[in-house]
RODO-2510 file (C-alpha; in nm, 4 decimals, decimal comma):
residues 311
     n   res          X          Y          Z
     1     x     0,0000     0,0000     0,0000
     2     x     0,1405     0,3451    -0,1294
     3     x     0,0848     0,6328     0,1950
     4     x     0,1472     1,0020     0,0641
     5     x     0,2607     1,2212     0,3662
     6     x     0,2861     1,6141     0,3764
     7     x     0,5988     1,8051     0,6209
     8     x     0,4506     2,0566     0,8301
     9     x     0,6197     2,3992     0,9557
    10     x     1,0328     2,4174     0,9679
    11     x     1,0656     2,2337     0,6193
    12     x     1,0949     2,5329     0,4239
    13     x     1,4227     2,6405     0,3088
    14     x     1,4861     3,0134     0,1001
    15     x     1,4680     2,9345    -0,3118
    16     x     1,3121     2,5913    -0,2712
    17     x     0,9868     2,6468    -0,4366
    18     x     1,1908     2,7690    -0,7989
    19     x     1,2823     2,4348    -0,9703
    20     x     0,9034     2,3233    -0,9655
    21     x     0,7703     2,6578    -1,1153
    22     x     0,9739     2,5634    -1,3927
    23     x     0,6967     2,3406    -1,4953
    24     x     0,4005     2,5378    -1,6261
    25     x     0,0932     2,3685    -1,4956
    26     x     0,2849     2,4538    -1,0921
    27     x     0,3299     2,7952    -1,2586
    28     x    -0,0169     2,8892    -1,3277
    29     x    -0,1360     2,6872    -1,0054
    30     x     0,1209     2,9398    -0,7908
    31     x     0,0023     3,2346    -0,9665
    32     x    -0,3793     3,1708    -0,9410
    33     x    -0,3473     3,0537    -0,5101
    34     x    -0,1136     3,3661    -0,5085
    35     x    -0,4312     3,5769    -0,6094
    36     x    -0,6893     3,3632    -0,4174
    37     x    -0,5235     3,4170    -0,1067
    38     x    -0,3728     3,7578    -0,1588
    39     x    -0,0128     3,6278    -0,0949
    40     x     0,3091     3,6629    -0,3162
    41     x     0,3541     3,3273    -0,3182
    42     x     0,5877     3,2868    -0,6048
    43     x     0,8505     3,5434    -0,4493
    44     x     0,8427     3,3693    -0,1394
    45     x     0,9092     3,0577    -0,2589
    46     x     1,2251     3,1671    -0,4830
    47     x     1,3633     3,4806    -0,3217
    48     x     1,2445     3,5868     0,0052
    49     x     1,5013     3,5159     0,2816
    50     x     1,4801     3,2597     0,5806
    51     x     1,3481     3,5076     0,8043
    52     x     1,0390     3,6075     0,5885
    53     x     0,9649     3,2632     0,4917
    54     x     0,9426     3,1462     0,9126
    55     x     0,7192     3,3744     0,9344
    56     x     0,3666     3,1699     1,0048
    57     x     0,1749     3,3461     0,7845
    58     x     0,3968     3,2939     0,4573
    59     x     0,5362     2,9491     0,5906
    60     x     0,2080     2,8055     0,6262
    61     x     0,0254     2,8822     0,3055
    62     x     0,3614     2,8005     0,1142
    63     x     0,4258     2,4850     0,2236
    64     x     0,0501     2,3759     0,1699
    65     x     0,1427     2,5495    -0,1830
    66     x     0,4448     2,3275    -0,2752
    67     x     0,2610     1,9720    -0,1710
    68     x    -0,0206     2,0291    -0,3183
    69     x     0,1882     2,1552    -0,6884
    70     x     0,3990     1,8693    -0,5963
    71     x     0,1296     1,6034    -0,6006
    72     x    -0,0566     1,7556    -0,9028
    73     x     0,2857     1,7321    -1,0848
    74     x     0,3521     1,3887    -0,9599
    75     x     0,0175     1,2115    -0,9705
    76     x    -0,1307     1,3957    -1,2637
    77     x    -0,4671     1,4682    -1,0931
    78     x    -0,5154     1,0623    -1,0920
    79     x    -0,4610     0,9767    -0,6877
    80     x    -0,7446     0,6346    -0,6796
    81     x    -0,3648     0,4298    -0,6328
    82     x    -0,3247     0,6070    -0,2539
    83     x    -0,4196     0,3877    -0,0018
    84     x    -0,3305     0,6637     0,3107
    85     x    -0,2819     1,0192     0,3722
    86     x    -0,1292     1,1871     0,6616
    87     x     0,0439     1,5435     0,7335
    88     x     0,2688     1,7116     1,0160
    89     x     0,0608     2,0052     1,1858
    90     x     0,0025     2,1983     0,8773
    91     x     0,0654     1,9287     0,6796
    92     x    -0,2775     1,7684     0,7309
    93     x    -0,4263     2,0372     0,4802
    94     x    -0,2023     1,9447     0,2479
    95     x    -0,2888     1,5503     0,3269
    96     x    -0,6643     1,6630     0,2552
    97     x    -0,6569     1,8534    -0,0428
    98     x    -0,4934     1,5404    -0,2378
    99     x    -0,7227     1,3172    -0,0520
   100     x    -1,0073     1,5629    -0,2122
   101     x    -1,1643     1,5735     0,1662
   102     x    -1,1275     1,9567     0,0415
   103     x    -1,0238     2,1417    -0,2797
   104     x    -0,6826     2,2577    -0,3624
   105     x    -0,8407     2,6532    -0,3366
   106     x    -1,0289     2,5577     0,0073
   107     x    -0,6614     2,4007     0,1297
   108     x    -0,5352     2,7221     0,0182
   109     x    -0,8031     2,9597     0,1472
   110     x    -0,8075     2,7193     0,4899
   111     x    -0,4094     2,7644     0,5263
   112     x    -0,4199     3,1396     0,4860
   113     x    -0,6926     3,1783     0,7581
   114     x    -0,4918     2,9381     0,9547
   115     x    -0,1349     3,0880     0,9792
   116     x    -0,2291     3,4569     0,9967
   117     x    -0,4691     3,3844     1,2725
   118     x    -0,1753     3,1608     1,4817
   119     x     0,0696     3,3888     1,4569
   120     x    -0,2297     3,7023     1,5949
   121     x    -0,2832     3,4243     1,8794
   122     x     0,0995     3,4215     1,9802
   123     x     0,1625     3,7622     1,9588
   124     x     0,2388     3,9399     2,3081
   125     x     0,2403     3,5574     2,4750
   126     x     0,6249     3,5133     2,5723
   127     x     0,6016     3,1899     2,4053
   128     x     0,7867     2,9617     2,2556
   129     x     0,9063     2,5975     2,1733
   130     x     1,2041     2,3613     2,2222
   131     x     1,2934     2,0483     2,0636
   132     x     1,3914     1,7686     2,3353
   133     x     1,6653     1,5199     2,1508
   134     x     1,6967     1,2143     2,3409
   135     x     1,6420     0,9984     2,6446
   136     x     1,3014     0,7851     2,7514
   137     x     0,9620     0,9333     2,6515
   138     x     0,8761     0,8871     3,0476
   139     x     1,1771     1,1266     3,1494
   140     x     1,1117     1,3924     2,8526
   141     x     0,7429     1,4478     2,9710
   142     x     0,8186     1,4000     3,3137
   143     x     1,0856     1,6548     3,3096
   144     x     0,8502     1,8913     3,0766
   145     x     0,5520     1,7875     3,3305
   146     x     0,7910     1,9468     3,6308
   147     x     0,8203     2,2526     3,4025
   148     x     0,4420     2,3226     3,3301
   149     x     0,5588     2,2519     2,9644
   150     x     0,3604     2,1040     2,7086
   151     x     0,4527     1,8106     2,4963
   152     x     0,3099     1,9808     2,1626
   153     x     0,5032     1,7668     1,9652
   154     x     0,6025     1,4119     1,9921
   155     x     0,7513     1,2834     1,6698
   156     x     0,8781     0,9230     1,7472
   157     x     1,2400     0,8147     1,7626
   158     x     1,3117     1,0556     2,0774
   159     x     1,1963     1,3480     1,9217
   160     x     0,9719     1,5533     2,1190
   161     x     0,8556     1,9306     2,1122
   162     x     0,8401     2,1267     2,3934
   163     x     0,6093     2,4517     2,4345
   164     x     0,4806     2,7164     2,6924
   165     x     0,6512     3,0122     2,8752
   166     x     0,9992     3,1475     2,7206
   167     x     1,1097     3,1330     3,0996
   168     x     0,9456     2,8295     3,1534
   169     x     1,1738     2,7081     2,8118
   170     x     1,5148     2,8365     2,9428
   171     x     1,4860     2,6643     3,2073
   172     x     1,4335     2,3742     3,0098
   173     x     1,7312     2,4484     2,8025
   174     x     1,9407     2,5016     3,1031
   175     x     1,8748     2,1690     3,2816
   176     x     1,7484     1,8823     2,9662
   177     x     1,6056     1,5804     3,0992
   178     x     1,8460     1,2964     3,1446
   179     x     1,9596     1,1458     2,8632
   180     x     1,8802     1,4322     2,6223
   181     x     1,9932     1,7948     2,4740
   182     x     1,7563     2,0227     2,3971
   183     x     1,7298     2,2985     2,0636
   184     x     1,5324     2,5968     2,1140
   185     x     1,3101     2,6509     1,7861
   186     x     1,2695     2,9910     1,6009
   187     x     0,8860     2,9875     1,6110
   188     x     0,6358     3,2851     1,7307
   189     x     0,4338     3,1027     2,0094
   190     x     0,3265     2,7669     2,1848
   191     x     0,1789     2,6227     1,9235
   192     x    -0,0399     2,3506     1,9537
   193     x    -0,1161     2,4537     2,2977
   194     x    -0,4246     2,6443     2,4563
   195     x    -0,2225     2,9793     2,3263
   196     x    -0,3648     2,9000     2,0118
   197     x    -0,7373     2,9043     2,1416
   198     x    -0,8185     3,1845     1,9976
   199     x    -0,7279     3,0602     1,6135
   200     x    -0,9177     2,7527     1,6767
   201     x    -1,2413     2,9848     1,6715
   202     x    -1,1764     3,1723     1,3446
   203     x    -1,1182     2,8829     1,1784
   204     x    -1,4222     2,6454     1,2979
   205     x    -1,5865     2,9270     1,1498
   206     x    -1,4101     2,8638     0,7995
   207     x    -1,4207     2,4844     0,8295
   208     x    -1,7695     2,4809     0,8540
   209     x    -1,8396     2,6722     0,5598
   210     x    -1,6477     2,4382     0,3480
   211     x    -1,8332     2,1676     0,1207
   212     x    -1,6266     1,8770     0,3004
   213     x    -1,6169     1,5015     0,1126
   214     x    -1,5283     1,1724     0,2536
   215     x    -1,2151     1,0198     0,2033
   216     x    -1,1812     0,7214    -0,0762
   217     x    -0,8847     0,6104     0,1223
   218     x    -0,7681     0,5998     0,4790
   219     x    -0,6423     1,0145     0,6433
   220     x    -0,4729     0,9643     0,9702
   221     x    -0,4815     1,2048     1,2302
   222     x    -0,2456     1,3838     1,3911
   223     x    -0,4702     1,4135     1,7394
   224     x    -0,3972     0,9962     1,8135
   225     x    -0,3012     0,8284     1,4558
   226     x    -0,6897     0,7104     1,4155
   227     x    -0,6977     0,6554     1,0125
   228     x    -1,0324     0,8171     0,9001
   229     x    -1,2429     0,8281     0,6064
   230     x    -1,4967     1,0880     0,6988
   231     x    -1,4785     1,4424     0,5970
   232     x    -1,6856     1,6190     0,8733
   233     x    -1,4450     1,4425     1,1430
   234     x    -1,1073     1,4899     0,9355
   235     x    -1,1528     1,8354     0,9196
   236     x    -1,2970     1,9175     1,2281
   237     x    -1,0107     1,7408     1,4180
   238     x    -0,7715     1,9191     1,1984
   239     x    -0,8999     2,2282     1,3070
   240     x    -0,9596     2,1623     1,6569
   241     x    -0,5132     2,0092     1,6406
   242     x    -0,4338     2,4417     1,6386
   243     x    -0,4865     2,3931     1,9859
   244     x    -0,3669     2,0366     2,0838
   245     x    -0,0919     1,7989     2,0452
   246     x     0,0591     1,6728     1,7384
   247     x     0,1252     1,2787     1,7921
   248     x     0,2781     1,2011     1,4667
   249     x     0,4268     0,8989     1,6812
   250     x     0,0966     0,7112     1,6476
   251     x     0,0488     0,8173     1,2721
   252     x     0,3415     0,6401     1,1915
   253     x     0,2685     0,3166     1,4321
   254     x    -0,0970     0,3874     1,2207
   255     x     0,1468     0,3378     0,8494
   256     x     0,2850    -0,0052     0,9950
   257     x    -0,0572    -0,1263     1,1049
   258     x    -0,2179    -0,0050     0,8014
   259     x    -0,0207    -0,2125     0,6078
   260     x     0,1617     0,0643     0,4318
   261     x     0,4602    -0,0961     0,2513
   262     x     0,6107     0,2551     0,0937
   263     x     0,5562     0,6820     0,1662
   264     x     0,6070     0,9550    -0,0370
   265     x     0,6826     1,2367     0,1351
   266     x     0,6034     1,5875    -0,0759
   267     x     0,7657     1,8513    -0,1379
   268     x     0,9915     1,9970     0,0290
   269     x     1,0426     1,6621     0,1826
   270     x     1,3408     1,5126     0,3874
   271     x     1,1945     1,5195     0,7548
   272     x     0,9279     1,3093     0,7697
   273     x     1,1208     1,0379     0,5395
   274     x     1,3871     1,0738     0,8287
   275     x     1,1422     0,9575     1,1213
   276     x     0,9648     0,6939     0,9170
   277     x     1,3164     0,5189     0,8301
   278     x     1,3956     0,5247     1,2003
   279     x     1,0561     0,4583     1,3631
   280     x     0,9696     0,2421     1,1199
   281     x     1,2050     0,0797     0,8726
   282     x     1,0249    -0,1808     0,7587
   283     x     0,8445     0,0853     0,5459
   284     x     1,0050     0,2111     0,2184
   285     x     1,0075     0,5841     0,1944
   286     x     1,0862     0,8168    -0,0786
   287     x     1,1063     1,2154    -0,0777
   288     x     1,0268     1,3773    -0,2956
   289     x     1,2346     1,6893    -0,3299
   290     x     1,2485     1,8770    -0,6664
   291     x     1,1297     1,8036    -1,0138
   292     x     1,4470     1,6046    -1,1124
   293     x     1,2986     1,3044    -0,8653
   294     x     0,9603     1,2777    -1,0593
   295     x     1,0619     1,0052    -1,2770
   296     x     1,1968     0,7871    -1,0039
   297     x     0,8854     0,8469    -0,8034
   298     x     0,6396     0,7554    -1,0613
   299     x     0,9059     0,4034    -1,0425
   300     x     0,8183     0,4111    -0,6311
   301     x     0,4190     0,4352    -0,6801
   302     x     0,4616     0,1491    -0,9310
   303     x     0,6003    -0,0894    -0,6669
   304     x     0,3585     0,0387    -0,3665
   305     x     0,0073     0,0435    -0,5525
   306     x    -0,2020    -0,2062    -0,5536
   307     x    -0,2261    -0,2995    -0,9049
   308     x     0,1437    -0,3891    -0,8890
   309     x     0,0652    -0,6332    -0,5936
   310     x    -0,1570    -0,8094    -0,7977
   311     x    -0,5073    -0,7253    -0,6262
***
């Protein structure tokens, strides 16, 4: 079974978007979602700096952007040989929009609601977040537990995300849990904590205005790994995830239960192929990273769909 998967916030890097407008059909897409949502999208994706493109606001609707150009690119609008979807934070709109739970201009209109009204929610907080490298699971939340931390992140293969109070993260910093290091994270806020309240509201409000379709194949999501097929539930959760943990953990124990037997990770992909090798290696993963990988990926679907395992 072939799983598609879609990197969330972080994954960005300055210029990446420029090989892929090089194709026409990702050209016209960029340019039409860049008027939609009122958002340069094009410059930010070939020539705006590091610091404007972690900015939540661009970051967000970008990366959506470049999975969802990515997958039209790659798949050719045909996706009926995807047997799962999943996404990192953001990610999950991504997942959706090639899972046509949503369309791509919803995913696009749903993304630009979503990162201007996170970063208004952590503005003025003192927030922030930490990645914890290292040690036992137990220890990490114990230690963020003693903190009043949140674990608003736990990514498998001891990798979890710590968020709340900058003092409250220093502190953190200053004294890891045993066993581990810790790398503060250039972010605006706690997200995925009760800081992001607020945002959850304004985009209910969106969500339920949006003509939402069940899922021909499985979505995970990232509240506890559940694989759904329903649209009202998919999207609800992924709205009501502003404001809770992301347990991309159980998403990928989900992959291996699922039966998944190879991911492609879209563009710009690298991180999520990196915890999938190491929390799960009996699953093949490919990422998908620029144009010049299309014609091995196409080679990747054909050995992970169904109709090559002779159902």
């Amino acid at each position: 079974m072939l799983a598609i998967v879609a990197p969330g916030q972080g994954s960005q890097t300055p210029g990446f978007l420029a090989p892929w407008l090089e194709n026409s059909h990702a050209s016209e897409l960029i340019d039409h979602w860049s008027a939609l949502i009122d958002l340069d999208l094009r410059r930010l994706g070939t020539v705006a700096d590091a610091d404007e493109i972690r900015e939540t606001s661009n970051a967000q609707p970008l990366l959506v952007a470049a999975g969802l150009l990515s997958a039209a690119i790659l798949f050719d609008g045909n996706y009926q040989s995807i047997g799962a979807f999943a996404g990192h934070s953001v990610g999950e709109i991504t997942a959706i929009g090639v899972a046509d739970v949503i369309t791509f201009d919803e995913a696009m209109t749903l993304v630009r609601a979503r990162g201007h009204h996170m970063s208004v929610s952590a503005q003025g907080t003192n927030t922030g977040m930490a990645a914890v490298l290292g040690g036992t699971r137990e220890n990490v939340l114990a230690g963020l537990h003693a903190l009043n931390l949140t674990a608003a992140n736990e990514n498998g293969s001891g990798q979890i995300v710590a968020a709340g109070t900058m003092s409250n993260i220093e502190a953190l910093i200053a004294n890891p849990p045993e066993g581990s290091r810790v790398r503060p994270l250039q972010v605006s806020g706690a997200f995925h904590t009760f800081v992001m309240e607020p945002a959850v509201a304004h985009l209910a409000t969106i969500a339920a205005g949006l003509a939402k379709r069940d899922s021909h194949s499985l979505v995970l999501s990232n509240k506890d790994g559940m694989a759904l097929t329903s649209g009202e539930e998919i999207v609800n959760r992924i709205v009501g995830q502003i404001a809770g943990p992301v347990r991309w953990d159980l998403c990928m124990e989900t992959l291996v239960s699922a039966g998944v037997t190879g991911v492609i990770e879209l563009a710009p992909a690298g991180t999520l192929v990196g915890l999938i090798k190491r929390a799960a290696p009996t699953i093949a993963t490919f990422a998908l990273k620029s144009p010049e990988d299309l014609a091995e990926a196409k080679n990747f679907i054909s050995q992970h769909t169904s109709d090559s395992e002779g159902k």
